[in-house]
N, C-alpha and C positions, 0 to 999 in steps of 0.2 A: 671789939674795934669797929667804928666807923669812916664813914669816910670825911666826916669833920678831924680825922688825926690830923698832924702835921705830914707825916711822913710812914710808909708802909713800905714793906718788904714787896717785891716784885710776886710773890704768890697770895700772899694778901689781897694785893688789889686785883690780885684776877681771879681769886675766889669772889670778889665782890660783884665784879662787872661781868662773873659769867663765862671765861675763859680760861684758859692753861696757861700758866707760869711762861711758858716758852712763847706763845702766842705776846704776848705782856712785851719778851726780849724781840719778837720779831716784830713790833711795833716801833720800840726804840731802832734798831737797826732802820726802820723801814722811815726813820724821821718824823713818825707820826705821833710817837710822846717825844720832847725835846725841850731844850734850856732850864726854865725854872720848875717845868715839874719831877727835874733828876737830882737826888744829892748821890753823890759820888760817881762815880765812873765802873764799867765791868760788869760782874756777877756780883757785885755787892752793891750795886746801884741801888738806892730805896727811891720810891715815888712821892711825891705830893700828889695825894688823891685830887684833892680841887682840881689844881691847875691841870693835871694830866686828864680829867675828867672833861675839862672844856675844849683840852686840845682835841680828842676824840672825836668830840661832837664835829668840829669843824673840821678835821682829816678822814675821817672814817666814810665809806658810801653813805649813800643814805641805807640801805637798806642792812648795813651794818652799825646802826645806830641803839642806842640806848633803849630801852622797853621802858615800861611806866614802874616794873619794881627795880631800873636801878640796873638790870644786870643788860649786858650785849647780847644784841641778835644776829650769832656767827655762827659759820660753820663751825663745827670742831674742826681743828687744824688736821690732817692726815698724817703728819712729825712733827716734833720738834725743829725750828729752824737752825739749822748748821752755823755754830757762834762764835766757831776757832775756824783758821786758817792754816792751815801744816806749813810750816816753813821750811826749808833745804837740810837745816839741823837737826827735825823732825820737833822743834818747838813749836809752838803756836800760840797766835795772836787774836786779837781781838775783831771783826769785820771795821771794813770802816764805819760809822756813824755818816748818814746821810744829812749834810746842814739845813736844816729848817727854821725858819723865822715865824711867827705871829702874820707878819706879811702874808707871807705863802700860804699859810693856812688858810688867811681871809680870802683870796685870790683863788685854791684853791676850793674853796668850800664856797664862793660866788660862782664859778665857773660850774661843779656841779648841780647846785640848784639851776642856773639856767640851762643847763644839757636836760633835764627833769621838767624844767616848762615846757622847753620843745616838745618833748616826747608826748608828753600831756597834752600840747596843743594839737600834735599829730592823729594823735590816739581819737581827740574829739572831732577832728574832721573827717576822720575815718568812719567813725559812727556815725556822724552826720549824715555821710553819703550814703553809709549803708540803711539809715532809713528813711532817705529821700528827702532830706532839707537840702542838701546841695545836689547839684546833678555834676557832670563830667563838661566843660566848656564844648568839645566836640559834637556831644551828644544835644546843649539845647542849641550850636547853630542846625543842626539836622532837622530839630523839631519847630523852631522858629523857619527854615527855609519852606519847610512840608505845610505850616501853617499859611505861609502868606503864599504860597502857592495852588492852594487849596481853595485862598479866597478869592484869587485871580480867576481861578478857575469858574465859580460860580458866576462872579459878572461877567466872562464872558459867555458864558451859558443864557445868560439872561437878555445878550444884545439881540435874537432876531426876535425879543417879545417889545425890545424898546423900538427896533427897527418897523415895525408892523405899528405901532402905533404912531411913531413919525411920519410913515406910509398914510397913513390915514386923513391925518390932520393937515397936512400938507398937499397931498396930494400928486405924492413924488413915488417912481417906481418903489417895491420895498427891496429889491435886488440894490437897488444905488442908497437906501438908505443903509441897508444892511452892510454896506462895501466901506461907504464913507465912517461910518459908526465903528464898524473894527478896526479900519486904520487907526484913529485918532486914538483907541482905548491900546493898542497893542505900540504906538508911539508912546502912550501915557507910562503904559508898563515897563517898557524897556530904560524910562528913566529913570524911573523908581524903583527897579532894581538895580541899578546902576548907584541909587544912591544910599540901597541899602547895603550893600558890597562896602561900600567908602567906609559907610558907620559903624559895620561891623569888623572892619579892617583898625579903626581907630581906637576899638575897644580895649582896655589895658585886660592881660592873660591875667590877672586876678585883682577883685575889686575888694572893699573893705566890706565886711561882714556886720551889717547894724541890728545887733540881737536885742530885741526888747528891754 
């Protein structure tokens, strides 16, 4: 027997796909075989391999999905699913059947492939950082604020060598060139920081990523 038959007995098909006869009934219960891959109703319910085969794919996790020979990648069940109900007369019934559509399936099975993008996209920016393609926003305004401070630092390190030569060519104390030179450079700085405050205030908390 393959799974080109019409229609299979419930341990059938889960000898085929790798599973326990009960596991098979905890599917149908669970709405996840449903409509036209069921003939009959119950414990005599037989499957249409096909079609119960396609509903799988799009109801099952992914990581409970089909392997390449054919059979499911599940756990073994730990029991049988519980498939009567005790009634007050101490008869028993059948659970309810969960109503499932083709719809829900596709909806469902779109919904977990992008819950599985996310995670993927997550996954890869997480590596990213962890080998230094991205940094932490926090961490490059620290390294951007230490860099242009750094370089502040050295011109103004370097105004009593511009002051000493102003001194010279002019002919002006180098005390007053030296006075008037660092006001205008330490006016110059306070607005340039000033305006790098603004620009780094305007920057959006995540930018788009242009990978080669």
């Amino acid at each position: 027997m393959t799974l080109s038959v019409e229609t299979m007995t419930k341990g059938a098909f889960a000898a085929h796909i790798g599973v326990s006869a009960g596991r098979i009934s905890q599917y149908i219960a669970e709405g996840k075989i449903y409509g036209d891959a069921l003939e009959g109703d119950g414990r005599t319910a037989k499957i249409r391999p096909a079609i119960a085969r396609q509903q799988l794919q799009k109801t099952l996790e992914p990581s409970q999905r089909f392997g390449a020979n054919g059979a499911a990648v599940l756990k073994p069940a730990v029991a049988e699913p519980a498939l009567q109900l005790a009634q007050s007369d101490g008869a028993s019934v059948p659970p309810p059947r969960l109503t499932f559509t083709d719809d829900v399936a596709d909806q469902l099975a779109a919904e977990r492939l992008r819950q599985q993008q996310i995670t993927t996209a997550r996954l890869e920016r997480e590596e990213a950082l962890e080998v230094g393609r991205y940094m932490l926003t926090d961490e490059a305004r620290r390294q951007t604020v230490r860099a242009v401070s750094e370089a502040f630092k050295v011109m103004e390190q370097g105004i009593p060598e511009m002051a000493k030569a102003i001194a010279a060519q002019f002919g002006v104390p180098m005390h007053d060139a030296t006075h008037a030179l660092l006001k205008v450079f330490r006016d110059v700085r306070a607005k340039k920081a000033a305006g790098f405050r603004t620009a780094a205030d305007e920057q959006p908390e995540h930018i788009e990523d242009e990978q080669p």
